[in-house]
N, C-alpha and C positions, 0 to 999 in steps of 0.2 A: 504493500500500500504506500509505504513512504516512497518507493520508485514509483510510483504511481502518480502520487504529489509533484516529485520533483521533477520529473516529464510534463505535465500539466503545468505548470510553473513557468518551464522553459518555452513553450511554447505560445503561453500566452505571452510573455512576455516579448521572445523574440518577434512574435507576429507584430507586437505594438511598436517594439523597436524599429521594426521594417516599414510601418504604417509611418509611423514619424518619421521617419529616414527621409520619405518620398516626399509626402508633402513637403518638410523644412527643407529640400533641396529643391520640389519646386517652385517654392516662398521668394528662396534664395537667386533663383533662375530670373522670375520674375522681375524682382527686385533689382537683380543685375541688368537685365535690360530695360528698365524704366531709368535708372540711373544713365546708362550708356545713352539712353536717347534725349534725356533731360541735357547731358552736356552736351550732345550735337546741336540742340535747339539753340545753347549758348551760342557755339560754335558757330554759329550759323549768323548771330548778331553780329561777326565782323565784316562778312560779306556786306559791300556794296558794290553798284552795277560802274559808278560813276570811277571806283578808283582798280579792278581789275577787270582787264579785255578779257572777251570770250574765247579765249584760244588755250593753249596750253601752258604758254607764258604765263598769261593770266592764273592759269588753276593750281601753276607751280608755286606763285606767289602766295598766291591764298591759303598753299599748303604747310609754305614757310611762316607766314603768319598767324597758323592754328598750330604750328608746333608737329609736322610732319602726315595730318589727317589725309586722305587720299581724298581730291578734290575732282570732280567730273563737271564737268560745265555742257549742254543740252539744249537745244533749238526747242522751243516751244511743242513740236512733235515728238519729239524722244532723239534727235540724232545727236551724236556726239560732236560737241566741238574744239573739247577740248580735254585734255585730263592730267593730272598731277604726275603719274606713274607710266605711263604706258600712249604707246601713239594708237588713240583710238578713233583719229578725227573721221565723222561719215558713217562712223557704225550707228545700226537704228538699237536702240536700247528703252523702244517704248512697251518693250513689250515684258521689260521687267516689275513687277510686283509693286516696287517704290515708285517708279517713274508712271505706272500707268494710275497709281492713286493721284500724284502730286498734279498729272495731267486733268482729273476728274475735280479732286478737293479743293486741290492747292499745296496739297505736303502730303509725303505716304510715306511709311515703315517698310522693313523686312529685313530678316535676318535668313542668310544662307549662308551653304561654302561655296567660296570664288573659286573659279576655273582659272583665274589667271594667277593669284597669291597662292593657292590650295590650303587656305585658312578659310576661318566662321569669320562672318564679316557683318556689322550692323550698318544698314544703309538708312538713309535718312535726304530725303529730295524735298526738293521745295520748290515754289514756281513763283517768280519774279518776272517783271514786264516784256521783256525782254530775251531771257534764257530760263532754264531750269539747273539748277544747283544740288546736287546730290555731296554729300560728305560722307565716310565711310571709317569705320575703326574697327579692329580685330574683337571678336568676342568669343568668350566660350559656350560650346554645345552644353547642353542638357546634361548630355553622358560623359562630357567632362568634368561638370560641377560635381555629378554625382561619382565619381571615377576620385577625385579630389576628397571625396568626404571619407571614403571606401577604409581608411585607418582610422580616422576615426570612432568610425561606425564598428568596425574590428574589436579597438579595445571595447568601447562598449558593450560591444557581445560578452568578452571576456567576464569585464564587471557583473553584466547578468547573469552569467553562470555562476561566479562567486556569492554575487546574492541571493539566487534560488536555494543554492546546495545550503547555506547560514539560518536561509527564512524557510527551506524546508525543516533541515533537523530541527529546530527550536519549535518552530510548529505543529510540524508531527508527532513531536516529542506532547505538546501544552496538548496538543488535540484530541492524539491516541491513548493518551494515560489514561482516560475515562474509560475508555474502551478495553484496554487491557484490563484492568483493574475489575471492568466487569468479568472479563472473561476468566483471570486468574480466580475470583471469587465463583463463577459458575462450575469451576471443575471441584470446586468442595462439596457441591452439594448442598449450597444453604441459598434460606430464599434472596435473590437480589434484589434492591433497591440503591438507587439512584436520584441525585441531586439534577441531572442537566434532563431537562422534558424531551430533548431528540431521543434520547439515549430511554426513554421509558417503554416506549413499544418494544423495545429489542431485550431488554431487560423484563420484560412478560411474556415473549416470546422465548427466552432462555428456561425462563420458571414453568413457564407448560410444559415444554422439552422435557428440562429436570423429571418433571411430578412424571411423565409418559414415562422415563426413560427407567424413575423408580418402579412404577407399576409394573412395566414387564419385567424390572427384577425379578419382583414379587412372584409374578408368574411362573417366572423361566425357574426359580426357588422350590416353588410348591410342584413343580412341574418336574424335578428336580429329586423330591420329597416322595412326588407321588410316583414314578419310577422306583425309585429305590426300595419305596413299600410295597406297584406293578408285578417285582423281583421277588422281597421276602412271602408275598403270599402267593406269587407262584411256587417257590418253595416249598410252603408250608402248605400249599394244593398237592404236589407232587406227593408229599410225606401222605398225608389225609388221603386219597386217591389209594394211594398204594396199601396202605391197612385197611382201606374200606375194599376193595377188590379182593384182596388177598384173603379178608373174613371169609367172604361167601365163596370165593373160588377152594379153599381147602374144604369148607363144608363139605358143595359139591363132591368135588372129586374124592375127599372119605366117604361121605354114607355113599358115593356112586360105588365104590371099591368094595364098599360094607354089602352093597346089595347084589354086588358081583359075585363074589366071592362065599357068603353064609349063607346059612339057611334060617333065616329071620321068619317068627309068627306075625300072622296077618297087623297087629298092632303095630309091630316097628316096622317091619316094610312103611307101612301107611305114615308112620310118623317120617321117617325117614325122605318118602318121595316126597310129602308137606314140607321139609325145610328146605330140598333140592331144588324145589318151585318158589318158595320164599326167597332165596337168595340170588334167583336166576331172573329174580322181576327185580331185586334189586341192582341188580349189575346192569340189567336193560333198562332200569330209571336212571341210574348215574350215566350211561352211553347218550340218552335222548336225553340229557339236561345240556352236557359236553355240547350235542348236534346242536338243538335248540338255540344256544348261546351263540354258538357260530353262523349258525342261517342267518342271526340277525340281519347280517352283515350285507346279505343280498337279497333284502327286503325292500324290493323297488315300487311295491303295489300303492296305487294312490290313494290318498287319505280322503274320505268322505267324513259327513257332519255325524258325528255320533254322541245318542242318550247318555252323558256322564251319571248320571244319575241312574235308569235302569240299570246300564250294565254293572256298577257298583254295588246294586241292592241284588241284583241277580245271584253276584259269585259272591258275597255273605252269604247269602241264603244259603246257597250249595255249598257252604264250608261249616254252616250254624251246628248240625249235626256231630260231625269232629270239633268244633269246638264245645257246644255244651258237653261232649263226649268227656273230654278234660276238665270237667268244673268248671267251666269260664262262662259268663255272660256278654252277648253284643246287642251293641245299640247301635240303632240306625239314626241319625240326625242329616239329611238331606235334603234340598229345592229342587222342588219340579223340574223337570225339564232341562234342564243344564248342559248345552252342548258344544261340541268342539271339533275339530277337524282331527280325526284320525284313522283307524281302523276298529272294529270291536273287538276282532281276535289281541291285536293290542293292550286295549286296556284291559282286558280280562287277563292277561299275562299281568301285568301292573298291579292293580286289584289280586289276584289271587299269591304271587308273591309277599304283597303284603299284608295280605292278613294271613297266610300262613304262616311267615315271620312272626306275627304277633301272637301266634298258637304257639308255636314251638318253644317261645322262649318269656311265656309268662310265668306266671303263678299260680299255685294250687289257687281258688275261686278267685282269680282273679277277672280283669275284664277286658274288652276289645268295642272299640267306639268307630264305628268309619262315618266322616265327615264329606256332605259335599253342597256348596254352595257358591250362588251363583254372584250377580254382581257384576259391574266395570272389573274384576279381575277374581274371573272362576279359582275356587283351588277345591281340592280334595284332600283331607286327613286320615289316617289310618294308625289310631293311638292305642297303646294295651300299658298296663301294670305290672309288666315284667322283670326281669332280671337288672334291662338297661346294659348301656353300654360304655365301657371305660371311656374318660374324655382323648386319651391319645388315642384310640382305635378310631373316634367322630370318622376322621380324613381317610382311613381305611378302608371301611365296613361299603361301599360301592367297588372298591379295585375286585375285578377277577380273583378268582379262588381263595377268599381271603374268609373266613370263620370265624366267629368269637368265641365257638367251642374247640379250644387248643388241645381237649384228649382222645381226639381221633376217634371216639369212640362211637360215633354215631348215633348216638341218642335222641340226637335231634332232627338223624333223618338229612342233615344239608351238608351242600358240597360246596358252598362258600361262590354261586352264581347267579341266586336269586336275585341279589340288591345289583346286582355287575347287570344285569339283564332291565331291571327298573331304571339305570341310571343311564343306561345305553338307549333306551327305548324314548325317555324324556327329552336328552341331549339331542336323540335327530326330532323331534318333533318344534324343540326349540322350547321347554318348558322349564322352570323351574324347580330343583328336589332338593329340600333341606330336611335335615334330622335336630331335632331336641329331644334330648336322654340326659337320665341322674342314674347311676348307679342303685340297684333296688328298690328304684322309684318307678321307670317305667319309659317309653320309648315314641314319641309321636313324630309322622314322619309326612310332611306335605310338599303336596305339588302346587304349583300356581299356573295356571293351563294361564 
């Protein structure tokens, strides 16, 4: 920037140096030939008809008389009759600039280079009774005065470079310090403010930066976090997974071996094929939870306007049984009609997740409340008196294969994909799903469609 300044600088400057250059040499120009012609007009007061002849004699005289001026003396048409310098007598010179004014006016100007001296020459004619009288003296061109000034003009430049490079750095210096100063202060991290009003938009514009630049910390943190967690409850899926298969596959394959091999009364046979089937529906519920989870993914069917309310009151209903089955009580508190763009196989997946969650993991008589109300911003609740879930699990309990039952034992029936499958389900719909839980207080978990 300060090369910036100081090109900037240079250039305006030199352009005004050049600007004045021009004109004060054509000031100058001018001036010199108003001068030049002022003394010929004197010059011109010594002339009389009475005391020099029209001839050359005469113009040589007149030339001695002005101190060496080139003197021409002219027949009232323009021819020559005489001249100071040069035998020009009989040549027509009417048809020169000076001579064809003074023939029209009475007196005419002009300035050219002579073909006979090969100098710039100011001419200056006048016209008397008699003859016409031209005087003439050397001058300089335009491009000499300016050719003359040309060192001048030089050092000048010089000086103006010295000046810029001086009245840059002290400037750039006074100017930029505000600017640095903010920017040194931006890289801490703290909010900026500012004394000079230019400098306030860019100083709000820093501080939004900042707050963005914090947030996707925050993100990229938690995102960070929630990988790391992605990992340990895959882990802790693999472990779970592998004891929960393992149970029912030794089963099997003993009482299959038991029933191979002895000769068992009708009672153990029978018991025996009831667990081989007990455990063979559970190896095929944990495989279609796994699918289930996966398919989501290529679930492109389009969402239509769907009963939040029905289908909610629906899949309670159909769960009421297994839950009073456990000593638990549900309430239904719901608004009419309440709808939303989705699919119904959807929410019934959504819905039946969570209030199985809320079966699993309550309390002897305790209870289960599903919420759903309408409004400027729909949501649905699905609360129970449960167990509850530790406060550092909160961030957990949605990642993939992740359990808040850590003894593998399966008591509770889950493989750690029901809430992964509600959070996955809301996130492409574009909804909102937050959990509040106390530790054996109990668990409510809402959406805000």
């Amino acid at each position: 920037m300060k090369k910036r300044i100081l090109l900037t600088t240079l250039a305006v400057t030199f352009v005004g140096l050049l600007i004045f250059s021009v004109i004060t040499t054509n000031l100058t120009y001018r001036s010199l030939l108003e001068n030049s012609k002022n003394f010929l007009v004197s010059q011109m007061n010594v002339f009389s008809t009475d005391v020099y002849s029209n001839d050359d004699a005469g113009a040589k005289a007149l030339s001695e008389a002005l101190g060496g001026e080139r003197v021409t003396f002219m027949s009232p048409d323009g021819t020559v009759t005489g001249d100071s310098d040069e035998q020009l007598a009989g040549t027509p010179h009417a048809d020169r600039e000076e001579v064809a004014e003074a023939i029209r006016d009475g007196e005419g100007y002009s300035t050219r280079r002579s073909s006979s001296v090969g100098e710039n020459m100011l001419y200056y004619c006048k016209q008397f009774d008699d003859r016409l009288v031209r005087l003439s003296i050397r001058t300089s061109s335009e491009w000499e005065v300016i050719r003359s000034t040309i060192p001048v003009i030089f050092w000048f430049v010089i000086l103006d470079v010295i000046f810029c490079l001086i009245f840059t750095f002290f400037t750039t210096n006074y100017t930029l310090k505000p600017v640095e100063e903010l920017a040194r202060k931006s890289r801490l991290s703290v909010p900026l403010e500012t004394k000079y009003k230019e400098l306030e938009p860019i100083a709000d514009i820093l501080n939004r930066k900042n707050e963005e630049i914090e947030k996707q910390m925050d993100v990229i943190k938690r995102e960070q976090a929630r990988v790391a967690s992605a990992q340990q409850s895959k882990n802790e899926f693999i472990a779970n997974i592998t004891h929960e298969m393992n149970t029912p596959l030794t089963s099997i394959k003993g009482f299959a071996e038991l029933l191979q091999t002895a000769t068992l009364d009708d009672a153990t046979r029978e018991k025996a094929v009831k667990i081989i089937k007990e455990q063979s529906d559970r190896l095929t519920g944990l495989i279609a939870s796994i699918i289930n989870f996966n398919e989501l993914d290529n679930d492109e069917l389009p969402s239509y306007e769907c009963n939040v309310t029905l289908i909610a009151s629906e899949v309670a209903e159909s769960l009421r049984p297994s839950i009073e089955q456990k000593g638990l009580s549900l309430t239904l508190d719901v608004d009419p009609e309440v709808t939303v763009a989705s699919r119904q196989e959807r929410l019934t997946e959504i819905f039946g997740n969570l209030i199985r969650n809320a079966t699993k993991y309550n309390k002897e008589n305790g209870s289960i409340s599903v919420t759903v109300k309408g409004g400027s911003t729909p949501y649905a609740e699905v609360a129970d008196t449960g167990i509850g879930i530790a406060e550092e699990n909160l961030d957990k309990i949605f990642s993939r294969f992740f359990t808040v039952d850590k003894s593998h034992s399966g008591k509770n029936g889950g493989f750690g994909l029901g809430l992964a499958v509600v959070k996955k389900l809301c996130d492409r719909a574009g909804w909102k799903l937050s959990v509040r839980s106390k530790l054996d207080e109990g668990t409510t978990f809402r959406i805000e469609f």
